[in-house]
C-alpha positions as CSV (number, residue, x, y, z in Angstrom):
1,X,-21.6,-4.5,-59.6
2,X,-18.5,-6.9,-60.8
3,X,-16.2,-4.7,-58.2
4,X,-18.8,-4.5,-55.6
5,X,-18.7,-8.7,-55.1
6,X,-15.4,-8.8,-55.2
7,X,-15.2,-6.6,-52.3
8,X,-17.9,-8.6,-50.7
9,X,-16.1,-11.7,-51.0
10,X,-13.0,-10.5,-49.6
11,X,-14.9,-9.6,-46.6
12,X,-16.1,-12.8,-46.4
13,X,-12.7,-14.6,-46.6
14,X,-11.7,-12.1,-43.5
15,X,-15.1,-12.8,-42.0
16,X,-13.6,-16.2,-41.1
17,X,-10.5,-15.0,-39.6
18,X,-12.0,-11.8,-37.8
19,X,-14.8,-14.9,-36.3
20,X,-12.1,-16.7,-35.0
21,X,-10.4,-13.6,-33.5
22,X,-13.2,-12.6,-31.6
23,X,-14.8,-16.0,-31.0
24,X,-17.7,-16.4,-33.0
25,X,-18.5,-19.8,-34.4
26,X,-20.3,-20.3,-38.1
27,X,-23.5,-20.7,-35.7
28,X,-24.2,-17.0,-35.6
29,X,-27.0,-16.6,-33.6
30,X,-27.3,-17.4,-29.5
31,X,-30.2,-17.4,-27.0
32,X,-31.1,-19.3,-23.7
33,X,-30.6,-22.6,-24.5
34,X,-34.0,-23.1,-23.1
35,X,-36.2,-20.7,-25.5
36,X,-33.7,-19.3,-28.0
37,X,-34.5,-20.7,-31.5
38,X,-32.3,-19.7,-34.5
39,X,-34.4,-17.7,-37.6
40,X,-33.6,-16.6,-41.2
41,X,-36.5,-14.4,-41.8
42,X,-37.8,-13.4,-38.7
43,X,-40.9,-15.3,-38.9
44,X,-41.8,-16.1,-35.5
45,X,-44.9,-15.5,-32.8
46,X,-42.7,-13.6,-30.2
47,X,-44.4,-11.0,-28.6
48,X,-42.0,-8.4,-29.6
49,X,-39.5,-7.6,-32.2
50,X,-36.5,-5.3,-31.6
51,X,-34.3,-4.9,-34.9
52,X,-30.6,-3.2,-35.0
53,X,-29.4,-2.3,-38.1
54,X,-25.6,-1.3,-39.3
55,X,-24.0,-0.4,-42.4
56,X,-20.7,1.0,-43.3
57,X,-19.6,3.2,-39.9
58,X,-17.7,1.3,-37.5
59,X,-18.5,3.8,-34.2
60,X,-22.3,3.3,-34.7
61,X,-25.4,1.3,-34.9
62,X,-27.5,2.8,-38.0
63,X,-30.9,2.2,-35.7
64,X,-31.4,0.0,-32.1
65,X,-34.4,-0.2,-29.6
66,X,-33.5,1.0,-26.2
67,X,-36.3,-0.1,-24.3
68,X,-38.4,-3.2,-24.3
69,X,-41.2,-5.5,-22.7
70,X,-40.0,-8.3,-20.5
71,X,-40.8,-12.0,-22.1
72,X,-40.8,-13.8,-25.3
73,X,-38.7,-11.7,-28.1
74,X,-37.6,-11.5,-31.7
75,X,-33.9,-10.2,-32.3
76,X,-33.8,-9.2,-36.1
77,X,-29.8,-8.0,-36.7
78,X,-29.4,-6.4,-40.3
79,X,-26.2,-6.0,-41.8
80,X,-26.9,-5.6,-45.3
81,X,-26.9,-3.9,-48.3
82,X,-29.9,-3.0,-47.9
83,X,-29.1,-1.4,-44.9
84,X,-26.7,0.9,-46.4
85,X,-23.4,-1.5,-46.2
86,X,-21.9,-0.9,-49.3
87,X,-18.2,-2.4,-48.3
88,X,-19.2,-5.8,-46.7
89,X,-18.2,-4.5,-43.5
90,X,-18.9,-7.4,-40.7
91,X,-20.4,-6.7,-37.9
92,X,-21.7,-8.2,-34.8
93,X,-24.6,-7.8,-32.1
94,X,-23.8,-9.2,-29.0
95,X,-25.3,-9.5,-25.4
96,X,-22.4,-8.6,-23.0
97,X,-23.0,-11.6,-20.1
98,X,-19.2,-10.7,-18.4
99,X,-20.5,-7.4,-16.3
100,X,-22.3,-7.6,-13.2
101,X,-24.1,-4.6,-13.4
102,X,-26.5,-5.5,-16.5
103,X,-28.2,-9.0,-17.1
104,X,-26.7,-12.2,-17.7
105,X,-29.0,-14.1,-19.2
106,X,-29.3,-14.0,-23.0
107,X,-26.0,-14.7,-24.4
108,X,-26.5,-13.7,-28.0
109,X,-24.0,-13.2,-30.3
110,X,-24.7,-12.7,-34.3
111,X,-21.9,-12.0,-36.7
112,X,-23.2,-10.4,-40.0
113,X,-21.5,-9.6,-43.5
114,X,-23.5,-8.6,-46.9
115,X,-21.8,-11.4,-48.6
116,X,-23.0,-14.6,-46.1
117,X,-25.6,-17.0,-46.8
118,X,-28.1,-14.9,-45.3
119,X,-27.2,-11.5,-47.1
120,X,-26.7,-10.4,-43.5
121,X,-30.3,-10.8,-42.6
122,X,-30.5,-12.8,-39.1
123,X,-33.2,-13.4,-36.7
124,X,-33.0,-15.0,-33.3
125,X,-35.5,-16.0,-30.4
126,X,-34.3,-14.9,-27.1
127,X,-36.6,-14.3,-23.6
128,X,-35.4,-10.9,-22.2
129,X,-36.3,-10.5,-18.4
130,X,-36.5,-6.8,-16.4
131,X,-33.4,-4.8,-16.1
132,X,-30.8,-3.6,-18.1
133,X,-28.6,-5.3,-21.2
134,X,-25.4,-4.0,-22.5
135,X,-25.3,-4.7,-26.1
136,X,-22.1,-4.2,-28.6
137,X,-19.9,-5.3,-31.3
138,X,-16.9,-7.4,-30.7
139,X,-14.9,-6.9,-33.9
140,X,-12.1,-5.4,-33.3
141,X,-11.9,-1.6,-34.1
142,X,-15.6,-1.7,-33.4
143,X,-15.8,-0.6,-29.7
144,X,-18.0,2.6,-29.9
145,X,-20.7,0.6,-31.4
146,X,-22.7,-0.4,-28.3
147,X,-25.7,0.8,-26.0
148,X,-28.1,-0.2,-23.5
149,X,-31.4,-1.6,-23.7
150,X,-33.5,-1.0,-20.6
151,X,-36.2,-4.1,-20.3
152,X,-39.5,-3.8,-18.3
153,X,-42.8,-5.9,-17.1
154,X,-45.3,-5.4,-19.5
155,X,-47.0,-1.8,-19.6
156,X,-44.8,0.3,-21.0
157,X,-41.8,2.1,-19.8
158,X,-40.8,2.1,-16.4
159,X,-41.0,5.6,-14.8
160,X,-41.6,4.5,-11.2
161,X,-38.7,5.3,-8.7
162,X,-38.4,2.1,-6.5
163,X,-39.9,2.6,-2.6
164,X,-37.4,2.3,0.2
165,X,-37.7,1.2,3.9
166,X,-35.4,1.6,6.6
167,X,-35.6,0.0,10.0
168,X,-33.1,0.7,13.2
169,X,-32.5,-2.5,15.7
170,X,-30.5,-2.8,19.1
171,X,-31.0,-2.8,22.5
172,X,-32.2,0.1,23.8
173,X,-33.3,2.2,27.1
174,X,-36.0,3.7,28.6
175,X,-35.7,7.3,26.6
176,X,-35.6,5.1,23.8
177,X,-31.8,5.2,22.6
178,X,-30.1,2.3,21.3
179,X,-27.6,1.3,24.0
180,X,-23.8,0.2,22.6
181,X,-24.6,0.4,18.8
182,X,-28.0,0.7,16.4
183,X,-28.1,-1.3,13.3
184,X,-29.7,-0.5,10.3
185,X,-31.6,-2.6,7.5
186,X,-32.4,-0.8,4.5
187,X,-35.5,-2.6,1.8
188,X,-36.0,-1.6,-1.9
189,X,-39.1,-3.1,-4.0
190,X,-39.6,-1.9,-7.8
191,X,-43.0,-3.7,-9.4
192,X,-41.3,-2.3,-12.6
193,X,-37.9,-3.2,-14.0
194,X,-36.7,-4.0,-10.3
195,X,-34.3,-2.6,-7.7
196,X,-30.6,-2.1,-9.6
197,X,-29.1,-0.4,-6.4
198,X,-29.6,0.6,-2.8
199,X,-27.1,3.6,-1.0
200,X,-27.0,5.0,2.1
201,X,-25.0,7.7,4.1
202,X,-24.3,9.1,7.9
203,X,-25.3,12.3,8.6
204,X,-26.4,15.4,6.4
205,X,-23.4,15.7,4.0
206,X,-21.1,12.4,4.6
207,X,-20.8,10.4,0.8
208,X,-23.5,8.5,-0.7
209,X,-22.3,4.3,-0.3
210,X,-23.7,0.8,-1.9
211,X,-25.4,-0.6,0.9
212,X,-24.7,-4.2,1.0
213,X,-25.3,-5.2,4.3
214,X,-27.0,-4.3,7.5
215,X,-25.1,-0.3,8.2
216,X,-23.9,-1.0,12.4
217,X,-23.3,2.3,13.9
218,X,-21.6,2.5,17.5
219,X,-20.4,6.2,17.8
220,X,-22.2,7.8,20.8
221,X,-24.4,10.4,20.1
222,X,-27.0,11.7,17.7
223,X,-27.4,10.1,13.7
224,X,-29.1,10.6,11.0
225,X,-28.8,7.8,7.9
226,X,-30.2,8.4,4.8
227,X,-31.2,6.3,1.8
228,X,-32.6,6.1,-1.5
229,X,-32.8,3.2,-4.3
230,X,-32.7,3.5,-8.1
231,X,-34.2,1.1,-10.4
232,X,-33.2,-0.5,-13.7
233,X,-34.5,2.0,-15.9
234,X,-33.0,4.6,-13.9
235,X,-35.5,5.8,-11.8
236,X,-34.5,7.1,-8.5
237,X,-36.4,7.8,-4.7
238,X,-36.7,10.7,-3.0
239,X,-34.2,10.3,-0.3
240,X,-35.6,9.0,3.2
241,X,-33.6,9.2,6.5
242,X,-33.9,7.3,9.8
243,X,-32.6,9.5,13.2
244,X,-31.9,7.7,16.2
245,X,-29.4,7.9,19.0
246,X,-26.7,5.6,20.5
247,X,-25.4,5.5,23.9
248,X,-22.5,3.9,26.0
249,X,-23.2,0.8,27.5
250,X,-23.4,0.8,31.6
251,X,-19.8,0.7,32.4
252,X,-17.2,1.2,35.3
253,X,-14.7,2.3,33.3
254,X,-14.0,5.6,34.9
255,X,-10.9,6.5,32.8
256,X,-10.0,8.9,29.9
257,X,-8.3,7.7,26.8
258,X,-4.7,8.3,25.9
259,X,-3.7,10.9,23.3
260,X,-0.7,12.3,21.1
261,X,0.1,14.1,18.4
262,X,2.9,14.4,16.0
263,X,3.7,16.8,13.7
264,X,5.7,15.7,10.2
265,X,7.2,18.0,7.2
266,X,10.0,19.0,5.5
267,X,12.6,21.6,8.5
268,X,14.8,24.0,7.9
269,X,17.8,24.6,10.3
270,X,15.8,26.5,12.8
271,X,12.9,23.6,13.4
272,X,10.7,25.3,11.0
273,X,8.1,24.1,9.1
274,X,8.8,24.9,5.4
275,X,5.1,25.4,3.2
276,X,3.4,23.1,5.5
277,X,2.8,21.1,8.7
278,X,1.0,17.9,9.1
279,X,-0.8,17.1,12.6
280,X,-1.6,13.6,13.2
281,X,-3.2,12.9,16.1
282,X,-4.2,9.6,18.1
283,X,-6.1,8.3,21.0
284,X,-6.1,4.8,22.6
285,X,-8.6,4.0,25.7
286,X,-8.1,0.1,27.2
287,X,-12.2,0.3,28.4
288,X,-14.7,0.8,26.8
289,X,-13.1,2.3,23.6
290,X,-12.2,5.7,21.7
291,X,-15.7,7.0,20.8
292,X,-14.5,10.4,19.4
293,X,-11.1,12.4,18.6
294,X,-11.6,16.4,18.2
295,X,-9.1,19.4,17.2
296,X,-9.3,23.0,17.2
297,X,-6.9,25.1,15.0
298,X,-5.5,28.0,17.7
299,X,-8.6,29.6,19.1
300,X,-11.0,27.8,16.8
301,X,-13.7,26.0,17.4
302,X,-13.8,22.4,18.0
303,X,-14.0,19.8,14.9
304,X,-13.6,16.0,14.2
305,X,-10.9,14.8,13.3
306,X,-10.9,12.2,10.9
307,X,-7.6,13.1,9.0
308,X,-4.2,14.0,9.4
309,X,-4.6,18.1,9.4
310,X,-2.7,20.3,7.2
311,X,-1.6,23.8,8.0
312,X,0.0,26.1,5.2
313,X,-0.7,29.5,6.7
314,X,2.7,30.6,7.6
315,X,3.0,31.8,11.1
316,X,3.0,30.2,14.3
317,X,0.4,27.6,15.0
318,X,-1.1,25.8,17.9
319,X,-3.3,22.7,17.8
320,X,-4.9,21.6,20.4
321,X,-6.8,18.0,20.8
322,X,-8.9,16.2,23.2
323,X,-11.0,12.1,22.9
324,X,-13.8,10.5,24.7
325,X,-14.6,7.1,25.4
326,X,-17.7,5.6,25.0
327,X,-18.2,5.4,28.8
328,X,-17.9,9.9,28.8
329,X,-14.4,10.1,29.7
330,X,-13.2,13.0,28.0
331,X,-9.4,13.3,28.4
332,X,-7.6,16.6,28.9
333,X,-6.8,19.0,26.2
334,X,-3.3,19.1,24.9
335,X,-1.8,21.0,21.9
336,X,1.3,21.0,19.6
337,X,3.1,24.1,18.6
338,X,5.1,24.8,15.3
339,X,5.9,26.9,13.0
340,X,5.2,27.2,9.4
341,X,7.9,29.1,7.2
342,X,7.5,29.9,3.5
343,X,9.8,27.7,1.5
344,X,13.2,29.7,0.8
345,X,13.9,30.4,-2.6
346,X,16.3,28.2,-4.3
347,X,20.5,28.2,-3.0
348,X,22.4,28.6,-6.1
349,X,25.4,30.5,-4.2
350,X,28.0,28.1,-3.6
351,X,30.0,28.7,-0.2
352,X,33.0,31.3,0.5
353,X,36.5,28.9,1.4
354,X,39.4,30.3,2.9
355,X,43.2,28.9,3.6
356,X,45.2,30.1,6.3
357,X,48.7,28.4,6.8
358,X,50.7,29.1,9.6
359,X,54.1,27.5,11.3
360,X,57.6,28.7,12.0
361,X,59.3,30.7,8.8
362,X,63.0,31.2,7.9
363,X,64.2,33.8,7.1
364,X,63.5,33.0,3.3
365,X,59.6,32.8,4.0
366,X,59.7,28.8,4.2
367,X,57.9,27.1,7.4
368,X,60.7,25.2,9.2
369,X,60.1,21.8,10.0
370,X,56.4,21.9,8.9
371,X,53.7,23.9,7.8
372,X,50.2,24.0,9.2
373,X,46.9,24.5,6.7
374,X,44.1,25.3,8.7
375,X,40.6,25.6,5.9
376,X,37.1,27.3,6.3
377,X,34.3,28.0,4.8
378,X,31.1,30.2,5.1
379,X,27.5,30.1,3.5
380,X,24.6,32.7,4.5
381,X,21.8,30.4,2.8
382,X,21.8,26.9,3.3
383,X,24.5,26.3,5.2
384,X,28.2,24.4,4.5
385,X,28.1,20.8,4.3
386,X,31.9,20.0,3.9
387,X,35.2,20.9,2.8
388,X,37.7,19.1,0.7
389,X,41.5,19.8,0.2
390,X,43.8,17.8,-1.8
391,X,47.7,17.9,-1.4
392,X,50.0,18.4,-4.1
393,X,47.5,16.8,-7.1
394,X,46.3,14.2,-4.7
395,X,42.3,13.1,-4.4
396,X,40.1,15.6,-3.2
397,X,39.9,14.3,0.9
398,X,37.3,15.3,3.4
399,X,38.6,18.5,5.6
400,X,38.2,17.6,9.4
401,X,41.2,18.9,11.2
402,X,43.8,21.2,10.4
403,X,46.2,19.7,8.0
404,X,50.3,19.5,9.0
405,X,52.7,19.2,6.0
406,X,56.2,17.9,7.3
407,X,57.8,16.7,3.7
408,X,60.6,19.2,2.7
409,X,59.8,20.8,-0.3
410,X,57.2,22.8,-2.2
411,X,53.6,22.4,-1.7
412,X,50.4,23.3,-3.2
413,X,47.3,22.6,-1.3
414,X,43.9,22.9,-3.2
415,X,40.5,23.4,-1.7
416,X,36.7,23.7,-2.1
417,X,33.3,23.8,0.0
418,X,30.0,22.4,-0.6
419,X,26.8,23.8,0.6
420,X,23.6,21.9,1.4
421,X,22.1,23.0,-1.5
422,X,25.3,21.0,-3.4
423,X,26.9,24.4,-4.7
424,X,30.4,23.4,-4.9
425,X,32.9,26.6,-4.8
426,X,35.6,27.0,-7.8
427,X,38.9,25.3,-6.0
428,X,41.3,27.5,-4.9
429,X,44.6,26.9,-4.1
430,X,48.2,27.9,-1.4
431,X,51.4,27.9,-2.1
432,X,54.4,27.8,0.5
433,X,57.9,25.5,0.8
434,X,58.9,23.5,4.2
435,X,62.5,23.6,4.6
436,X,64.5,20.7,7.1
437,X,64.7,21.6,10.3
438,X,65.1,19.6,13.6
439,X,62.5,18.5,16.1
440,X,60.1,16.6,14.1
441,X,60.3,13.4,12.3
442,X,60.2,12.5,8.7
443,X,57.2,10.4,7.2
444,X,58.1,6.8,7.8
445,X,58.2,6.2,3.8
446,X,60.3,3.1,2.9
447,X,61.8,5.2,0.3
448,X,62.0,8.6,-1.5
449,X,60.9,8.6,-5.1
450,X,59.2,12.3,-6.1
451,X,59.3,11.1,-9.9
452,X,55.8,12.4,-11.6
453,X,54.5,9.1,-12.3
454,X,54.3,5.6,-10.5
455,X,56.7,3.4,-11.9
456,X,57.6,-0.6,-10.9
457,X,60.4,-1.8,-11.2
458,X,61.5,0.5,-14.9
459,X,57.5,0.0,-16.3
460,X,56.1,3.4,-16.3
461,X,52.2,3.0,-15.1
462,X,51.3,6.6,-16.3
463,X,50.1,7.0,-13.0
464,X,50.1,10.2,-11.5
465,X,52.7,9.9,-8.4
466,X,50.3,11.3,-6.0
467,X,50.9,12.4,-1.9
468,X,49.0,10.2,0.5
469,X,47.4,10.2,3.9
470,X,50.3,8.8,4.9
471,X,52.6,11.5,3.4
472,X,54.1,9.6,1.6
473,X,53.8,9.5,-2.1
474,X,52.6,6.2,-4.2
475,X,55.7,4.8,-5.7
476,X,57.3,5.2,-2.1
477,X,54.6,2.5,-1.1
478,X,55.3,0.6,-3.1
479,X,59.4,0.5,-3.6
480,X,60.8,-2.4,-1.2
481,X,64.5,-2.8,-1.9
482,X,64.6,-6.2,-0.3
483,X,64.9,-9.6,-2.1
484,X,62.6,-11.0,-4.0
485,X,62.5,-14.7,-3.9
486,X,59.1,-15.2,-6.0
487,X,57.5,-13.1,-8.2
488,X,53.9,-13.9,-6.5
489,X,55.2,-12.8,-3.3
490,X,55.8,-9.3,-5.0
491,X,52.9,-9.1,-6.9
492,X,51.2,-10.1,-3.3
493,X,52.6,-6.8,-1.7
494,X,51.8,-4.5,-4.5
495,X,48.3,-5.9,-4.2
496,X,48.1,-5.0,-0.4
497,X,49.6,-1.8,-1.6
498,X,47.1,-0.7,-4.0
499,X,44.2,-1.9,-2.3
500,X,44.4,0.4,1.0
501,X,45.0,3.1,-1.6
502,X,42.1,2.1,-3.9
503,X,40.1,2.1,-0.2
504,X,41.7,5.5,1.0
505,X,40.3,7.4,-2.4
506,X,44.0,8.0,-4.0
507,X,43.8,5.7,-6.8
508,X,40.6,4.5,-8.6
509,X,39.8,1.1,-10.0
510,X,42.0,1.7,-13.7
511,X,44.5,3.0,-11.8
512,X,44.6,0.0,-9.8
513,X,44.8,-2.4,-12.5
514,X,47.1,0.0,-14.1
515,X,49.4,-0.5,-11.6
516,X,49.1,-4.2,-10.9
517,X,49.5,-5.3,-14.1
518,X,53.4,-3.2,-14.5
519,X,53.7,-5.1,-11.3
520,X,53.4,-8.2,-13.6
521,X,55.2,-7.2,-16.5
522,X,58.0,-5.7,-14.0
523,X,59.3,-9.5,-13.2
524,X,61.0,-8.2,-10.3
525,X,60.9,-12.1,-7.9
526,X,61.6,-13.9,-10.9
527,X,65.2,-15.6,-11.3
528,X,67.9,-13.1,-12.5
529,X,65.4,-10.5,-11.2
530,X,65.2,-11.0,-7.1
531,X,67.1,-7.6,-6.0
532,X,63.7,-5.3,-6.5
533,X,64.4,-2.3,-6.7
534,X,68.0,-2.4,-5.1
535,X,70.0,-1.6,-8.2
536,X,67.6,1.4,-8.6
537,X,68.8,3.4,-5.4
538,X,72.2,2.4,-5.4
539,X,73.4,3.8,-8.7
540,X,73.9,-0.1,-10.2
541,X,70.8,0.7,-12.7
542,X,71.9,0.9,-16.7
């Protein structure tokens, strides 16, 4: 007994804090301000009393009503030992007054623990009115413990469905047809628990929707609307319908509306369709509107078209499409042809590159002059997308037009292709030498500098001394061997230097600040250093 107050009483010290979580006051019992009177033992001349009882679970009320009489009401909530609460587990009852779809009206809320002062015992006077309340506890954790109580006018439990009425308006003409547009006003009485909802919907199959306000109908032709209600115990009607017809208004308007069509998907090379093909079609009339849009798949019949229409069937397809106005213009019938392909399997092949390199030869093999490298490539499934070749360990550049190589010397060109799919072939590579000859001038380098790395001034960047677009190779951009009279001019050109490589792909961004700062440490434009690189080519150097 000792150990079970002791758990009792720390329940009640978290009682407090869990209260002011959840935002329950020490007042723990709420009705209509107007009739709701606060009661410790239930003792009261209510017409009816409803009692929920919980215990230990935390998913569950132990025992709840779910029906009751409307009017004057005794809530008993019992949360007690007695009750089978053998921890001191608080609980709550409460009146959810947030969602619109149950009643407002009685905004109870009792918090009850074993260990508080009325050993969880707690009464409260409430007037409950017909329809439905949603009733739960708000302690945290506590969420499955809820339900509904469905509250009716005296009698007993409402098992009436509600009756519904229905009733078409508009102008209309001598046969009887609404002329323009019909407009619909649906009713719902319920002597019981009342009228919760009313629906509605156009035509034998279209979806069930809340009616909410007066259903206006303008399409030309034939309709059917039906309807049913359902009360707040649940009940609902048999569904009624209401048939009437709508016609165009007198009109001059003698002309057929617009149409087009698009079709939309994913192509392959060929203009096909891959998996599927999406039709939209629309129609525009400037008189007395678009009244309906149709389609027919190939020789099919005619339907509505109310979508975009999808076509997987591989094969080719032909849809054809026609509107009417609301005067009877019906424009002519048009289609769109396609094709619908079965999505390819996967390209994993990567393409097929070839080197041919052609020019005037010496007797020794070497072209003469210059050599000419002329690339290609091949792919049978999705196609080549580019080719790439980089000269003697330069950046990989895009292939456009055959490449000439003037600089005497041996060469190795490297190349690759890329597919569509973005297979990339294993680089492969040709060798050859270009020995001097007459006829065709030398790249316009300012010097000739083949070292393997850039260097400026004597700093070694580690750099690789790559070829350019230019032909000429980096350190041959950047050699000047004219005075330097300030060391910011220098560092200006090497800047200028590096950035149109850094743009043209043969350096990258540590290699340009590689670069620039040797350019620094170099000192070449400041005093006792304003030769550049003069002493280098003229044999002066230590």
């Amino acid at each position: 007994m000792t150990t079970r107050r002791r758990g009792a009483s720390l329940w009640a010290a978290l009682v407090a804090a869990v209260a002011m979580v959840v935002g329950l006051t020490s007042a723990a019992a709420y009705g209509r301000a107007d009739d709701a009177r606060r009661g410790d033992g239930g003792r009261t001349a209510a017409a009816q009393v409803l009692t929920w009882k919980a215990g230990d679970p935390i998913d569950r009320y132990l025992e709840f009503p779910t029906t009751a009489t409307a009017g004057p009401t005794t809530i008993v909530f019992e949360n007690s030992t007695a009750t089978g609460n053998t921890t001191g587990m608080p609980h709550t009852l409460t009146f959810d007054v947030s969602d619109p779809e149950y009643n407002n009206d009685v905004p109870l809320n009792i918090l009850a623990n074993p260990g508080d002062a009325n050993g969880g015992r707690h009464t409260a006077e409430v007037t409950l009115t017909p329809g439905r309340y949603l009733f739960k506890c708000t302690i945290p954790g506590h969420g499955q413990m809820q339900g509904i109580l469905t509250v009716t006018e005296g009698g007993g439990e409402d098992t009436t469905a509600p009756e519904t009425t229905a009733k078409v308006e508009g102008d209309r003409n001598a046969d009887g047809a609404y002329v323009g547009q019909a407009t619909v006003t649906l009713g719902a009485t319920d002597a019981g628990s009342g009228v919760d909802r009313v629906e509605y919907a156009l035509g034998a199959d279209g979806p069930w929707q809340p009616y909410t306000v007066p259903v206006v109908v303008d399409t030309v032709g034939a309709h059917t609307l039906r309807h049913r209600a359902t009360d707040k115990a649940g009940n609902t009607s048999a569904e009624k319908s209401a048939a009437f017809s709508v016609v165009a208004r007198p009109t001059d308007d003698t002309t057929a509306p617009e149409t087009s069509a698009t079709v939309s998907g994913e192509r392959d090379d060929q203009g096909r369709y891959l998996d599927m093909a999406t039709v939209t079609v629309t129609a525009s009339d400037t008189g007395s509107g678009v009244n309906t849009i149709e389609y027919a798949l190939g020789d099919g019949a005619w339907q509505p078209y109310t979508a975009p229409v999808m076509v997987h069937q591989a094969g080719d397809h032909t849809v054809r499409y026609r509107a009417t106005d609301k005067a009877g213009n019906s424009a002519a019938v048009k289609s769109a042809a396609f094709t619908v392909v079965a999505q390819p399997d996967p390209d994993t092949t990567a393409p097929e590159a070839a080197a041919a390199v052609t020019g005037t030869r010496d007797s020794g093999g070497a072209y003469l002059t210059s050599a000419t490298v002329t690339l290609s490539a091949s792919d049978a499934e999705s196609g080549v997308e580019r080719i790439e070749y980089s000269l003697d360990g330069g950046p990989y550049l895009a292939y456009t037009t055959p490449v000439i190589v003037d600089r005497v010397g041996r060469h190795t060109v490297l190349y690759r292709a890329t597919d569509r799919a973005g297979n990339t072939s294993a680089a492969r590579s040709t060798a050859f030498t270009v020995a001097e000859g007459g006829g065709v001038p030398a790249p316009n380098c300012p010097e000739y500098d083949e070292r393997p790395t850039v260097f400026v001034g004597t700093v070694d960047t580690g750099v690789p001394n790559r070829m350019t677009n230019r032909r000429c190779a980096v350190n041959e951009l950047i050699e000047d061997e004219k005075d330097w009279s300030s060391h910011a001019l220098f560092l200006k050109h090497v800047d200028t230097v590096i950035d149109r490589l850094l743009a043209d792909g043969v350096i990258d961004t540590r290699e340009h600040r590689k670069i620039y700062r040797a350019a620094k440490e170099s000192g070449i434009g400041k005093p006792g250093q304003t030769e550049g690189y003069r002493d280098l080519f003229d044999g002066t150097a230590a």
